[in-house]
Phi, psi and omega in degrees: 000161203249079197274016148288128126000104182253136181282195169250128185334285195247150159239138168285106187242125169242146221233112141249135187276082172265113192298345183284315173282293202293354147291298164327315173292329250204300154301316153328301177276358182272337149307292225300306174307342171288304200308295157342295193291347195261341186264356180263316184285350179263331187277322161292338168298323178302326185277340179277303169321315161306339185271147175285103167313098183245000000 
């Protein structure tokens, strides 16, 4: 008798989705991430404007 555990060739996973939220979600961090970068490109301008030309 063979008393190994046989796994199976393939698993199966089912996912529900709903595409409307992780869209949504996904445009949010994508502001929020816009936002960062236009407060990064302004806090160097700014920072560039202080400096002196020697």
């Amino acid at each position: 008798m063979n008393y190994k555990e046989q796994k199976p060739d393939k698993a199966y996973i089912w996912v529900n989705i709903d595409f409307d939220k992780v869209k949504h979600r996904i445009d949010a961090v994508t502001c929020q991430i816009e936002q960062v970068i236009q407060k990064h490109q302004i806090s160097n301008q700014t920072a560039n404007l202080g400096r002196r030309n020697n």
